[in-house]
N, C-alpha and C positions, 0 to 999 in steps of 0.2 A: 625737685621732689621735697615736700614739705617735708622736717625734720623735728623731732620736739628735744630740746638739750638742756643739761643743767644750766643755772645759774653763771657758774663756775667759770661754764666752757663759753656760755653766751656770752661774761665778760672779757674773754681771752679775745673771741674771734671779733668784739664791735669795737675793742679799745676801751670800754668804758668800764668805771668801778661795780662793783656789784652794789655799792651801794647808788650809785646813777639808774641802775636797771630796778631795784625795789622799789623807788621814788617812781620809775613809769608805772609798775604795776601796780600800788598805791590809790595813783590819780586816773587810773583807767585804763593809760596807753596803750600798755602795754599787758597784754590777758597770758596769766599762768597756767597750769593747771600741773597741782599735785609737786608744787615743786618747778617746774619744767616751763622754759618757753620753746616757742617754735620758728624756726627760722625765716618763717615768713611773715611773723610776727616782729621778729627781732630786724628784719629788711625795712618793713614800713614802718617800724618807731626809729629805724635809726640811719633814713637813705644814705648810701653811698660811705657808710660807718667802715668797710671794708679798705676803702682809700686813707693813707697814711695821713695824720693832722703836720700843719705848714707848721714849718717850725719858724717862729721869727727870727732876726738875726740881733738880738740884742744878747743870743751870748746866754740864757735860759738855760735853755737845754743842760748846755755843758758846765754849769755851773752845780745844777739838778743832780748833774752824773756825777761830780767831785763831792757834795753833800751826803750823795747816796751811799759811795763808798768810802768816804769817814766815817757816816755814819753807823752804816751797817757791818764794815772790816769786811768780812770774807763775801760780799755779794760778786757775783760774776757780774762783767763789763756787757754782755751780752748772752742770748739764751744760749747757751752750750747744749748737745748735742748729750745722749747717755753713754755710756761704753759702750762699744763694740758687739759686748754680748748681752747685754741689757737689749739694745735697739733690732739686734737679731731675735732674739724672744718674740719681740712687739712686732715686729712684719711679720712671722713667720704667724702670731698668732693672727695679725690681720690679713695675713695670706688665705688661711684656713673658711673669714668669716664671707673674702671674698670666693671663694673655690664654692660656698655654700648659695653664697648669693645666687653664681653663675646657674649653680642647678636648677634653683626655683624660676631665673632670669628664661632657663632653655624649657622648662617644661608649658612655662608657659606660651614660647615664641613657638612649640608643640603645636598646643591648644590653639592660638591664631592662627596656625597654618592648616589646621583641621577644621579650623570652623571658618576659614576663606574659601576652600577646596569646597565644603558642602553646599555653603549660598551657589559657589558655580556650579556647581552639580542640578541644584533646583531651580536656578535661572535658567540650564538646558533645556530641562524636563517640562518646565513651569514658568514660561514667560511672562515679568509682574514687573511693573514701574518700583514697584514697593522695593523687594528683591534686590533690583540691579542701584537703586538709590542704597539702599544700605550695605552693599558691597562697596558703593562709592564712597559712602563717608568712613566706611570701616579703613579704607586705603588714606585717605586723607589725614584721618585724625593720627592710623599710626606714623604716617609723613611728619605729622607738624610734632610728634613727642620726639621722634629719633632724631628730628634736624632743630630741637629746640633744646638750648641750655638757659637757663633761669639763672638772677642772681642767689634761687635758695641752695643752688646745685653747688654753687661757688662755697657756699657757708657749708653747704657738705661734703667737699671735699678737703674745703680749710680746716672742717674739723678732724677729717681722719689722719688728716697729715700730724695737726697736735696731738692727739692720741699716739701717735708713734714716736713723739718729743715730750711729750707729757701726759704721767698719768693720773687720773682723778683719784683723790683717797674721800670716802665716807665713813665719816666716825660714829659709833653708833655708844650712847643710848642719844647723842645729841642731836644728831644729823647735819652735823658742821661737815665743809668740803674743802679740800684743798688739792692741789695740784703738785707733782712731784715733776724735778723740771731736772737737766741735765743730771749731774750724777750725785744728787742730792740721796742720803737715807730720808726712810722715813718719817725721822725726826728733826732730821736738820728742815723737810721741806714744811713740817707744819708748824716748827717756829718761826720759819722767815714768812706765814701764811696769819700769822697772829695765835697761835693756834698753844693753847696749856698744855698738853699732856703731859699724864707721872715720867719724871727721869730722874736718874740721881750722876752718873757720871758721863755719862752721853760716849763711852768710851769700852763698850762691851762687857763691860767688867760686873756693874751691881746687880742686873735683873731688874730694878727698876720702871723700866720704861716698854715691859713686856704687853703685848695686846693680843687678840686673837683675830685672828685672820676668819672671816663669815664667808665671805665670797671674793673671787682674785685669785692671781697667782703673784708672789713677790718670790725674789731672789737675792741671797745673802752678799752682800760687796763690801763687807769690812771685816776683819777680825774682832772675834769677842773671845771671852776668857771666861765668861756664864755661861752654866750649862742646863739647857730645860730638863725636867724630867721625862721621863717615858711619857705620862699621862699627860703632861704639858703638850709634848710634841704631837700627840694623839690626837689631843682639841683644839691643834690649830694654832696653836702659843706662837709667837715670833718677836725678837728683837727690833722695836723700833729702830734702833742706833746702829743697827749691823746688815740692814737690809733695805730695799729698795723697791719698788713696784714694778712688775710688768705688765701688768694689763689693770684695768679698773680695777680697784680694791675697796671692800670694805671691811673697817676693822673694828672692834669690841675692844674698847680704850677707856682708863679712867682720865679725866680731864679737871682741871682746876676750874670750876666754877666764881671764885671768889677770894677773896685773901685769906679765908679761914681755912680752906683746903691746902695752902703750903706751908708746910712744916720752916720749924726755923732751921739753922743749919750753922757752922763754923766751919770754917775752911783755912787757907793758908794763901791770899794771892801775891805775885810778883807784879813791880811797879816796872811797866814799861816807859812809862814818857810821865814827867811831871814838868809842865806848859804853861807861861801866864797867856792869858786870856784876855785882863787888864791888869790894871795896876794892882788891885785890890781883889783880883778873884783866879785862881789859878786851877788847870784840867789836870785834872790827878787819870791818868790811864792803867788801871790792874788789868792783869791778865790770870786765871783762874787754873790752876793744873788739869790737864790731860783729864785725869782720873776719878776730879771732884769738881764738878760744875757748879753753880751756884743756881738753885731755880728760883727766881722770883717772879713777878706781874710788872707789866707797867706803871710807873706811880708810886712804886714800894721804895722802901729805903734798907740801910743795915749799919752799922756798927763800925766804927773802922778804928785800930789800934796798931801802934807800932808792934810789931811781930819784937817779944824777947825784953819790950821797958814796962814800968808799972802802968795798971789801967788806968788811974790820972789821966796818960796820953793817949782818949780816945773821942770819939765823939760822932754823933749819929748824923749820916748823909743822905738825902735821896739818891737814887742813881739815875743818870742823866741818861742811859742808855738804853736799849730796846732789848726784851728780851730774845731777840731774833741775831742780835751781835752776837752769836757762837762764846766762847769764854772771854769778850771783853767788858768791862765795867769802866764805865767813866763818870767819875764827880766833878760837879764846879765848886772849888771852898774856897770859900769869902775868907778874905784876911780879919781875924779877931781876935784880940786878944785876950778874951776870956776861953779862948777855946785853944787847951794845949796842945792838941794835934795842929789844928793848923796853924801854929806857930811854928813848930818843927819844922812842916812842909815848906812855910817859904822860909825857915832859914838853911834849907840846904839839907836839911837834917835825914829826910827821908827824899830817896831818890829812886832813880833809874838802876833795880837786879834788886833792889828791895823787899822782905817780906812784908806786910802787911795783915795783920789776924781781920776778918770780915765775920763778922755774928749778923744774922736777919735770915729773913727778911721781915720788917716791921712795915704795917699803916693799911688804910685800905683806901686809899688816893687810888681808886683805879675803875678802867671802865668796867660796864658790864658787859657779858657775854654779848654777842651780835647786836651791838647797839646801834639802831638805825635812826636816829633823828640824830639834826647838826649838832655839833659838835662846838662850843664856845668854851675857850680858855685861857684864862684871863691869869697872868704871871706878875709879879713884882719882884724889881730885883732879881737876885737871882731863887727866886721862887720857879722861874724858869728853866731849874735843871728838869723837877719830877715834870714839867711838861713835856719836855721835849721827851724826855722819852712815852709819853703818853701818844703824843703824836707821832711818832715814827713805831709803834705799836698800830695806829689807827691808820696808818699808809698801808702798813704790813697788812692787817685783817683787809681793808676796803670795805667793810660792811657800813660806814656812816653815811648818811644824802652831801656833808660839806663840814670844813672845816675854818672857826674863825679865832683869830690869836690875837689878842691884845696885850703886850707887853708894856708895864712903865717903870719908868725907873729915871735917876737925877742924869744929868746929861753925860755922855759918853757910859752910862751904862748898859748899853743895850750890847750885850759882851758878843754875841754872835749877831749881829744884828744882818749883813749880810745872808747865812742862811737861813734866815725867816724871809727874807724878800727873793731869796732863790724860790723856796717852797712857793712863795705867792706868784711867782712869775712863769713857773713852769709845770705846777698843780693845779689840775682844773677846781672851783668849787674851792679853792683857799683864798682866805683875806688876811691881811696881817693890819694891825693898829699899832705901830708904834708910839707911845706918849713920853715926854718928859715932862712928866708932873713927880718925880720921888717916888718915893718907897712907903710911904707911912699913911697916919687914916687920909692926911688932906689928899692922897690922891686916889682917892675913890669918888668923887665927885665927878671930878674933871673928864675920868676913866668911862662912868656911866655914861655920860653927857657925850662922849668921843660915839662911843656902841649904838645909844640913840639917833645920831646922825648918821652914822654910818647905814643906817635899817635895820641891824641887828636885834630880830626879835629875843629876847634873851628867856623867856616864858617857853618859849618853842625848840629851846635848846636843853641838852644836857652839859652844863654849866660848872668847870671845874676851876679852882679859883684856889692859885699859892702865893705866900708871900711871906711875910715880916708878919706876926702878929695883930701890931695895929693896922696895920691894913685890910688882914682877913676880918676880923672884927666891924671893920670901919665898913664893906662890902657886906657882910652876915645882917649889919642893921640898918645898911639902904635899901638891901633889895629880903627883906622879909616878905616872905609869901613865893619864895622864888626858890626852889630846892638847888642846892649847892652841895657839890662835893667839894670839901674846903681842907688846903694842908696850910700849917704854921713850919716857916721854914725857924 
């Protein structure tokens, strides 16, 4: 039985990104309507998409998995299941839709056994070839529906099964989707989904992150310390950070559109791990208190100061991390000695139970809302931090057609170079360019000339490009006439 299903769900059940499934409807392939594909549709654009992809054995995968959860900290190793009483909610409500089915399923198995009964009846009375031919095929045809299951039936059962492991959220005025998946709230599930919404401590406490519930039923699974008002709780008000979905939801949410919609913010974070990287570039890992999250976009940077000495010892970083990493923040600082924090840093100075003062979030290095053309990102040095988190923002949404990385830098700089060629080897739709051509204008030549061969249309892309200075500059004046989103590290 043909089924028409979000986006959402179409990407969960064929394996593919929602930005793979846009790119068919685009070119043809693949016909929508109002939002919606149909399972029959989503079967002949994507045969036998239901069957698991081979994994090679070069070791991928499990490289992918170890990337995934450094990068992301708190993602589960697998799809976890919701509580107990969450998953009771969701059967019982899917109990209900089957109980309804069954009725309309019996009034009409009624109707065919009234209207079989009558042709026999008139076939007694009324001997007709006509008649007794269409008694025949009446018998036939319901033969071949009750002893026939389709592969659309398969995508209809796969989907009810995810509906009772996950529930779909629609945000409204935007009409962004996302899915709430083990015992995620949610706002943990539309961060790790790429998804802005207003929050301030992600921890019950500010009121912040309140939205109104339009249609759905959600149910509360954390403790909060904010309290709605009568009239709030009247219109449907609810805590993103304190509750969870049980059945399809949609909710009335303000949403960051852009870097002008988040406010700056001061916090206090603790240094859990400070790690060289290389010689010359070391991973600063903060952790953000319980109570005062830090909300930024991908691509932004902020402020960083030793917590207690004069501001002298500060200095402004991208953050290399994804807004979907729950309270971690990770910088890459280059060793400089014009820059008094990070001299401190590698001389020991600041460490591991460390305060840290964080003022930002600063820049607008960032994508835009459901951006669906490829994605080219082009790093120098470690111009590379504000990408990576760009790109593990653009894993997290899945709204782009493909994503392509070109990193250069003097030799042994390519600080993670290993997880760029995980990404390329275990991500469909990723290219990675490694170059050792430096850091400065001369390696924008080389860089161009690398993207050229490779096919890289770069006109057909949206094109974000960090580095050194002369670098961005030295790229801003070859490729004139090419719109860049451009950071000076």
């Amino acid at each position: 039985m043909t089924r028409l299903i979000t986006l959402s769900r179409a990407a969960h059940l064929s394996g593919m990104t929602r930005g793979a499934l846009q790119k068919k409807i685009r070119e043809g392939e693949l016909p929508s309507f109002d939002g919606m594909v149909s399972t029959e549709d989503l079967c002949r654009a994507f045969p036998g998409c239901e069957v698991e992809r081979e994994i090679d054995e070069s070791g991928a995968f499990e490289r992918i998995v170890r990337v995934r959860d450094e990068a992301f900290g708190r993602r589960v190793r697998e799809r976890m299941l919701p509580s107990q009483e969450v998953l009771a909610q969701r059967l019982f409500a899917q109990g209900q839709e089957i109980a309804e089915l069954r009725r309309h399923l019996s009034r009409y198995h009624q109707l065919v056994d009234t209207l079989r009964g009558d042709i026999g009846e008139m076939c007694k009375h009324q001997p007709d070839g006509a008649l007794d031919a269409l008694a025949a095929r009446l018998d036939h045809e319901l033969a071949v529906i009750l002893g026939s299951q389709s592969e659309q039936d398969t995508f209809a059962m796969m989907d009810d099964m995810l509906r009772a492991i996950a529930a779909r959220v629609t945000l409204r005025p935007s009409g962004r989707e996302f899915l709430v998946e083990g015992n995620d709230t949610l706002l943990e599930a539309a961060l790790k989904a790429g998804v802005s919404p207003g929050y301030g401590c992600g921890n019950g406490n500010c009121g912040l992150c309140k939205a109104r519930v339009v249609a759905g039923e959600v149910r509360r699974v954390r403790n909060s310390d904010y309290m709605l008002s009568e009239s709030e709780r009247q219109q449907g008000y609810t805590l993103m950070c304190a509750h969870t979905a049980i059945s399809d939801v949609t909710l009335e949410a303000l949403e960051a559109r852009g870097a002008a919609d988040i406010p700056e913010q001061e916090i206090v974070a603790r240094v859990r791990a400070a790690t060289p990287l290389a010689d010359d570039v070391m991973l600063l890992h903060l952790q953000t208190p319980r109570s005062n999250r830090l909300r930024f976009l991908a691509g932004q940077g902020v402020t960083l100061g030793a917590a207690g000495v004069s501001h002298d010892f500060s200095g402004e970083y991208p953050i290399a991390s994804c807004p979907c990493d729950d309270r971690n923040l990770l910088f890459h600082i280059r060793r400089d000695e014009s820059d008094a924090f990070a001299q401190r840093l590698f001389a020991g100075a600041i460490g591991s139970g460390d305060d840290v003062g964080v003022r930002g979030p600063w820049g607008d290095f960032v994508i835009g809302q459901d951006t669906e053309r490829p994605l080219l990102f082009i790093a120098a040095a470690n111009g590379f931090a504000p990408v990576k988190s760009l790109i593990e923002h653009a894993m997290a949404a899945e709204t782009c057609e493909s994503i392509a990385l070109a990193w250069t830098a003097a030799r042994g700089g390519h600080y993670l170079d290993n997880q760029c060629r995980a990404w390329a080897a275990a991500l469909d739709d990723f290219r990675y360019l490694p170059l050792e051509a430096g850091d400065g204008a001369a390696a924008a030549a080389p860089l161009l000339a690398a993207l050229a061969s490779s096919g890289i249309e770069m006109r057909a892309c949206e094109v974000f490009v960090a580095g050194p200075a002369s670098f961005v500059d030295a790229m801003r004046a070859a490729c004139d006439g090419i719109k860049m989103c451009i950071q000076a590290i």
